[in-house]
C-alpha positions, 0 to 999 in steps of 0.5 A: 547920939547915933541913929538908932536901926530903923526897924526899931525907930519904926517899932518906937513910932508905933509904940508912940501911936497906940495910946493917942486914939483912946486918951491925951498927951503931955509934953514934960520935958524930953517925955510924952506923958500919955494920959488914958481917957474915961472909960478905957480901964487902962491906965499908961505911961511916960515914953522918950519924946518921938524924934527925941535926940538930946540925952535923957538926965536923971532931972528928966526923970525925975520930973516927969515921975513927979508929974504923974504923981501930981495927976494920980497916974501911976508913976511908969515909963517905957522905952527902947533902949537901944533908940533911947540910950541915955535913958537906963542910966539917968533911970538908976540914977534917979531912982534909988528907993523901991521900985520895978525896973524890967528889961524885955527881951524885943521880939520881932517875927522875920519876914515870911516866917509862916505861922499855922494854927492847926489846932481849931480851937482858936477864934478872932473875936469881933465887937459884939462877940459874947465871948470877949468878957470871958476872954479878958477874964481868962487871960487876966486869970492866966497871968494871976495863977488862977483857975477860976474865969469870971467875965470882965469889963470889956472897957473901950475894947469893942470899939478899938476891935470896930476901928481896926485898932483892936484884934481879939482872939479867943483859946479854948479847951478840949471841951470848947470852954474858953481857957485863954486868949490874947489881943494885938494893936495894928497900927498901920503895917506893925502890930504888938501882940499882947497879952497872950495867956492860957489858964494853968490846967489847958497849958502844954496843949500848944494854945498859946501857940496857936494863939500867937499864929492867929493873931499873927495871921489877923494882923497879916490879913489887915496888911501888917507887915510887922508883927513884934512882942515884948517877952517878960521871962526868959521861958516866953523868950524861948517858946516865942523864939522856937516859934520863929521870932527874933531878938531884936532889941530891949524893951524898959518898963519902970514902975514906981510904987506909990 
């Protein structure tokens, strides 16, 4: 197998640290089984084992997809493809009845590309903040379709946020009423930015925008080099693009219904 471009053997490293604060691991076969711990409202998934060199076979998958099933997790598994090539194809051999596949274009933000937030109507959000259950509301309405923002569990947030391993930031309309947001996950010098979404009645006012310069500029500001995000649709592709980020690679998400 050859070596995958170290820019994404770093982004895979990442993506291997994010979950280990706030929960355990299982080793099953050539896969990390991460394994949410209580409280946090999260739940996770499988990954290629970090380091892994051998192939992955359509046995694997189904192996670790039947250990989730046995411990009641949801039967997911992410990967980068280009750092675990075997894996797409032992997928679609192994699983043929109904599922989820999703291929994410892998964006990441060149080094000092310059992002601003002109608008004023963002905010970074800290632990304590009154605004953070309205947030993840608003943004779990943004992504639902809906327009109706009710407070929401804030789950293990304020801690990550206290540890550094959490960054918040808060959109809000014309009339400062909170009408979006957006998070990211430092992780020594790389960051995935997350979750990014406005309510349907304040988009096409550039706050995603300015939601994406201010997390950027929090992550820059607590010595991230690397600021990177996953785009679930072609539309996210462009807007991120047009921002100044850059295709790098292909992010897997498999879910398996139950």
């Amino acid at each position: 197998m050859s070596t995958p471009p170290a820019d994404l053997l770093a982004i895979e490293a990442y993506y291997d640290a994010v979950p280990r604060p706030v929960g355990t691991t299982e080793e099953v076969g050539p896969f990390t089984l991460f394994l949410a711990g209580p409280g946090t409202g999260w739940q996770f998934y499988a990954r290629p084992r970090l380091g892994l060199e051998e192939d992955v076979t359509a046995d694997d998958v189904r192996r670790v997809l039947a250990r989730q099933a046995e411990l009641g997790l949801p039967r997911a598994v992410e990967w980068v493809d280009e750092v675990t090539p075997s894996l797409l194809p032992a997928v679609r051999e192994a699983v043929t009845g109904e599922h989820e596949l999703e291929l994410c274009p892998l964006l990441v933000l060149p080094d000092g590309t310059s992002l601003a937030d002109e608008s004023g109507r963002t905010r970074v959000l800290g632990p304590d903040d009154p605004d953070l259950p309205l947030v993840v509301g608003a943004v779990s309405a943004g992504f639902g379709e809906r327009e109706d923002v009710a407070a929401q569990d804030v789950g293990k947030r304020p801690e990550l946020i206290r540890d550094g391993l959490l960054v918040m930031v808060g959109a809000y309309d014309a009339s400062g009423v909170v009408a979006g947001g957006g998070s990211a996950s430092p992780r020594g010098d790389i960051a995935e930015l997350m979750g990014i979404a406005v309510l349907g009645r304040a988009r096409r006012q550039g706050l995603g925008a300015a939601t994406t310069a201010a997390l950027v500029a929090a992550c820059r500001a607590a010595g991230v080099t690397t600021t990177f995000m996953s785009a679930g649709s072609d539309e996210a592709t462009s807007v991120y693009e047009r921002l100044g980020f850059a295709r790098r690679g292909t992010a897997c998400i498999l879910g398996v219904p139950d």
